[in-house]
C-alpha positions as CSV (number, residue, x, y, z in Angstrom):
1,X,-23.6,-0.7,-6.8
2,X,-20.1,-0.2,-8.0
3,X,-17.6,-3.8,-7.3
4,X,-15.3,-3.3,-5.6
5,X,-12.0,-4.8,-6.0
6,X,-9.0,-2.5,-5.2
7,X,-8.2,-0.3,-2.3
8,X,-5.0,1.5,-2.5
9,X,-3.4,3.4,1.3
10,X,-1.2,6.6,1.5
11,X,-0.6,5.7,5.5
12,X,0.0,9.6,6.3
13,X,0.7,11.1,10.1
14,X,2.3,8.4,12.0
15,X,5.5,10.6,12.7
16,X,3.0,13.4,13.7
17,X,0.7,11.0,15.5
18,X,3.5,10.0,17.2
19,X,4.7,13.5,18.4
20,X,0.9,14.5,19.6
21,X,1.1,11.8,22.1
22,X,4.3,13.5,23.2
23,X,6.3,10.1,22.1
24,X,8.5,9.6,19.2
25,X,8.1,9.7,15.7
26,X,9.4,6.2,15.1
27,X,6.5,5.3,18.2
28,X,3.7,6.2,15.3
29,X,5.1,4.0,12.8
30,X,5.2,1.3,15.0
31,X,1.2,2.0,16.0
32,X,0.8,2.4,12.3
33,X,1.5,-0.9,11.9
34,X,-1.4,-2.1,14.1
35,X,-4.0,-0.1,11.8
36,X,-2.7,-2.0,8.8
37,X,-3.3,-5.4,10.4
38,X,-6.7,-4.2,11.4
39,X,-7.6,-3.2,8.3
40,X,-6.3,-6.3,6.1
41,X,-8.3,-8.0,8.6
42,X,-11.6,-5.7,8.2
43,X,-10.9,-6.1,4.5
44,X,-11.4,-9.7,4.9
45,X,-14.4,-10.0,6.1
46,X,-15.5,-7.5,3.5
47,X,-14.2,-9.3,0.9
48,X,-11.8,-7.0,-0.5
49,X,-9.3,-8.7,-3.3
50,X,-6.4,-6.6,-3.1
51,X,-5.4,-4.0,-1.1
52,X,-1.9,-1.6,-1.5
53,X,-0.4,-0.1,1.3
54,X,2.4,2.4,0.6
55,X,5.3,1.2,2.8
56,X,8.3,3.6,1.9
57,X,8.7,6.1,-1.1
58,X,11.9,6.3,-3.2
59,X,11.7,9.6,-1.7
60,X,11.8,8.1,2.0
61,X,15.6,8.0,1.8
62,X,15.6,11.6,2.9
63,X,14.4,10.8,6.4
64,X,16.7,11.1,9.2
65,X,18.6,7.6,8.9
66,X,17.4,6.3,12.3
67,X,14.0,6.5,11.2
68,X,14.8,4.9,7.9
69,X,16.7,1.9,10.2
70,X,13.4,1.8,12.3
71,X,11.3,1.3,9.4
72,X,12.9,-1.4,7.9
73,X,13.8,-3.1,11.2
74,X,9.8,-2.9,11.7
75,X,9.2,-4.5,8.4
76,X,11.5,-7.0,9.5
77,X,10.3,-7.6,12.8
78,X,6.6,-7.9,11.5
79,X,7.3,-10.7,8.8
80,X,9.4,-12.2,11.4
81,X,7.0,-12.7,13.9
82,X,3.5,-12.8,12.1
83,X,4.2,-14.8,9.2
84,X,1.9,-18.0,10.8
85,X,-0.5,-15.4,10.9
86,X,-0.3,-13.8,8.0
87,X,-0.4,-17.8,6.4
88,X,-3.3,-18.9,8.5
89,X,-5.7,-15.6,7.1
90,X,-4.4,-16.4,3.9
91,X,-2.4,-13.5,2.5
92,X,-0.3,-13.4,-0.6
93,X,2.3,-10.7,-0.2
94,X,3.3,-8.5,-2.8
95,X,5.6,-6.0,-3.4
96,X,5.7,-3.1,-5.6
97,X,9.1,-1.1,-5.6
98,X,12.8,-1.7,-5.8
99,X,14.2,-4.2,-3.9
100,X,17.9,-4.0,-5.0
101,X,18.3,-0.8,-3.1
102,X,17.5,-2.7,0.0
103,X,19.3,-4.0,3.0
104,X,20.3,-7.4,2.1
105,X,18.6,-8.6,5.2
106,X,15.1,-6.9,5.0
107,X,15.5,-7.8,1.1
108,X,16.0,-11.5,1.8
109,X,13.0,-11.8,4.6
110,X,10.6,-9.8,2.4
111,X,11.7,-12.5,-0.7
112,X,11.1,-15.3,2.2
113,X,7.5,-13.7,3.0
114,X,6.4,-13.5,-0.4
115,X,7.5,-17.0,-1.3
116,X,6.0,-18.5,1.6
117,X,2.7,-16.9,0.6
118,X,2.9,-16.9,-2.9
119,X,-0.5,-19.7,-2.7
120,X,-2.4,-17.5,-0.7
121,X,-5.8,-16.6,-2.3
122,X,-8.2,-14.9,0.6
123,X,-6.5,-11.4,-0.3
124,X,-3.6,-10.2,-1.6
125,X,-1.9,-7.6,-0.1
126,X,0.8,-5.1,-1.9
127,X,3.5,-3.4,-0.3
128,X,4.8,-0.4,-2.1
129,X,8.7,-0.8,-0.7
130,X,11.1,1.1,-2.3
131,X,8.2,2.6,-4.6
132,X,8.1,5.4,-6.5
133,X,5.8,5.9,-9.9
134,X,7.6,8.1,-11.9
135,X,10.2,5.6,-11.8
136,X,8.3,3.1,-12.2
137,X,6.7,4.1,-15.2
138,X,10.1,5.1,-16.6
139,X,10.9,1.2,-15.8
140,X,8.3,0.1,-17.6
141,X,8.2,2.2,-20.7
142,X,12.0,0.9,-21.4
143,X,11.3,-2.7,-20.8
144,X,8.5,-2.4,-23.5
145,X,9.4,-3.3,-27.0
146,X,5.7,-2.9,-28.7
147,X,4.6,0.1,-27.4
148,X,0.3,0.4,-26.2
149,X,-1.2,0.4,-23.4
150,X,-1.8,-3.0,-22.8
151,X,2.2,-4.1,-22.8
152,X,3.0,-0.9,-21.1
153,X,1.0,-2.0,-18.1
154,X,2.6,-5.9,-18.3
155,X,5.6,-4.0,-17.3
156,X,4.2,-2.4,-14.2
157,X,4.6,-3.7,-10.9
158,X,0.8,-4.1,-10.6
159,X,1.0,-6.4,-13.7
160,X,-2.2,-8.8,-13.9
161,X,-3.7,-6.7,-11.0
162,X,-7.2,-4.6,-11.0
163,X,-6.2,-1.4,-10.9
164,X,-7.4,0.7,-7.4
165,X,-10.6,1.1,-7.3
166,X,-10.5,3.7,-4.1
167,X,-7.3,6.1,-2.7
168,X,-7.5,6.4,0.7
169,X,-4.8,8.9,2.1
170,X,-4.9,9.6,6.2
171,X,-3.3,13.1,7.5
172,X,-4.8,15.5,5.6
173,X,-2.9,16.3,2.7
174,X,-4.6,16.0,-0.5
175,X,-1.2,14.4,-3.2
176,X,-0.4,11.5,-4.5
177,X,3.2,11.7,-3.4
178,X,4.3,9.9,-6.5
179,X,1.9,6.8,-5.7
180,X,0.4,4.8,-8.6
181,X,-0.2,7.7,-10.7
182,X,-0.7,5.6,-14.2
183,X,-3.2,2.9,-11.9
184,X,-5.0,5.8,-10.0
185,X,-6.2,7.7,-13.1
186,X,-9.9,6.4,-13.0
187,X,-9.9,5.7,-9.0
188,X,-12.0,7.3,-6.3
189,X,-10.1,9.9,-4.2
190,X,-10.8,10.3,-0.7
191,X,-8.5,12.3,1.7
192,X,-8.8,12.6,5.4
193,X,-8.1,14.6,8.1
194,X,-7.8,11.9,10.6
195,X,-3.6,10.3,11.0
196,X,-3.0,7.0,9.9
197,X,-3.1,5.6,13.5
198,X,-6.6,6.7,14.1
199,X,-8.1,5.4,11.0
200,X,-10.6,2.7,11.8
201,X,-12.9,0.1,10.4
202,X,-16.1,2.7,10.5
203,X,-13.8,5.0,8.6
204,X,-13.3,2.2,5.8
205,X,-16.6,1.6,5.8
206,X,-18.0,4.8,5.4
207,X,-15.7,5.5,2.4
208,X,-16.6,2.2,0.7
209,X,-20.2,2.5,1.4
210,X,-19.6,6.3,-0.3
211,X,-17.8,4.7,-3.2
212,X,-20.7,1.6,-4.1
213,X,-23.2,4.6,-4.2
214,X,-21.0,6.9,-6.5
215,X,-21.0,7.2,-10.2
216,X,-18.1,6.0,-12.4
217,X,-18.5,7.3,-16.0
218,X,-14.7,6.5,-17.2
219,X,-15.2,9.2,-19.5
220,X,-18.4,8.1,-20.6
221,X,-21.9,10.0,-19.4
């Protein structure tokens, strides 16, 4: 049975979730929401270390900018008002991405969330914000002065962290979308048809229970 100790989300379909229910786009996101509190909370139980979700893409700029306002306001909104809860299940927040680019506000209540957590040890929980890997990795590779592998990846944002172990990505398409594409090279892929939304506990089951029974040669035979 493979250990399992990283599960990495491309939340896919929540505008288009949001659209079959003949609502808005910006309704999805905020039922998308619910399935990531569900499934930090499945993960619990399961005993899951660390879990990524990917929040917003450098690339995510491109959106309408009343969508980009309603994402961050729902990022704000969330820490705002679950932050007993998030203490109380003992979370540690992290985030992956650049934060400079940020509202000042949504940057300065993500800071206050992941200070507030920072002694959290149940699971810890990454938020790709402002993330893209080929930036990234660029980041990385100029803030390294001895150049290998090992200091290459101190620079990374997932520094100290096991990389994923399992991709999950809802909606169909089968990319990485510039996600964790140094971290993801030895990870288990899964893609499904099923929108973010939707996605439920037996659907993380199903995929982990798939992934303890697969083999993992990393090269080897």
């Amino acid at each position: 049975m493979n250990k399992l100790n990283h599960i990495a989300f491309i939340m896919d379909g929540n505008g288009r979730w949001g659209k079959r229910k003949k609502k808005t786009r910006n309704f999805g996101h905020f039922k998308g929401v619910e399935t990531v509190k569900k499934v930090v909370k499945n993960c619990i139980k399961l005993k899951v270390p660390v879990l990524t979700f990917y929040v917003f893409s450098s690339e995510n700029w491109k959106r309408p900018k009343k969508e980009v306002s309603f994402l961050f306001k729902l990022i704000q909104n969330y820490f705002a008002k679950e932050i007993k809860n998030i203490q109380n299940q003992g979370i540690k927040i992290k985030i992956l991405g650049e934060l400079n680019k940020l509202p000042v506000n949504i940057k300065s209540t993500i800071k206050k969330t992941v200070f507030l957590t920072k002694n959290n040890k149940r699971i810890v929980v990454n938020l790709a914000i402002n993330y893209g890997s080929k930036n990234e990795i660029i980041r990385a590779i100029r803030k390294t002065k001895k150049f290998n592998i090992k200091n290459f990846e101190k620079n990374l944002f997932t520094k100290n962290m096991p990389d994923p172990d399992i991709l999950i990505r809802t909606g169909g398409h089968q990319r990485l979308s510039n996600f964790m594409l140094w971290q993801l090279a030895y990870a288990e892929l899964y893609f499904l048809k099923k929108l973010w939304p939707d996605f439920n506990n037996s659907d993380l089951r199903k995929v982990i229970e798939n992934y303890k029974r697969s083999k993992r040669n990393f090269g080897g035979i």
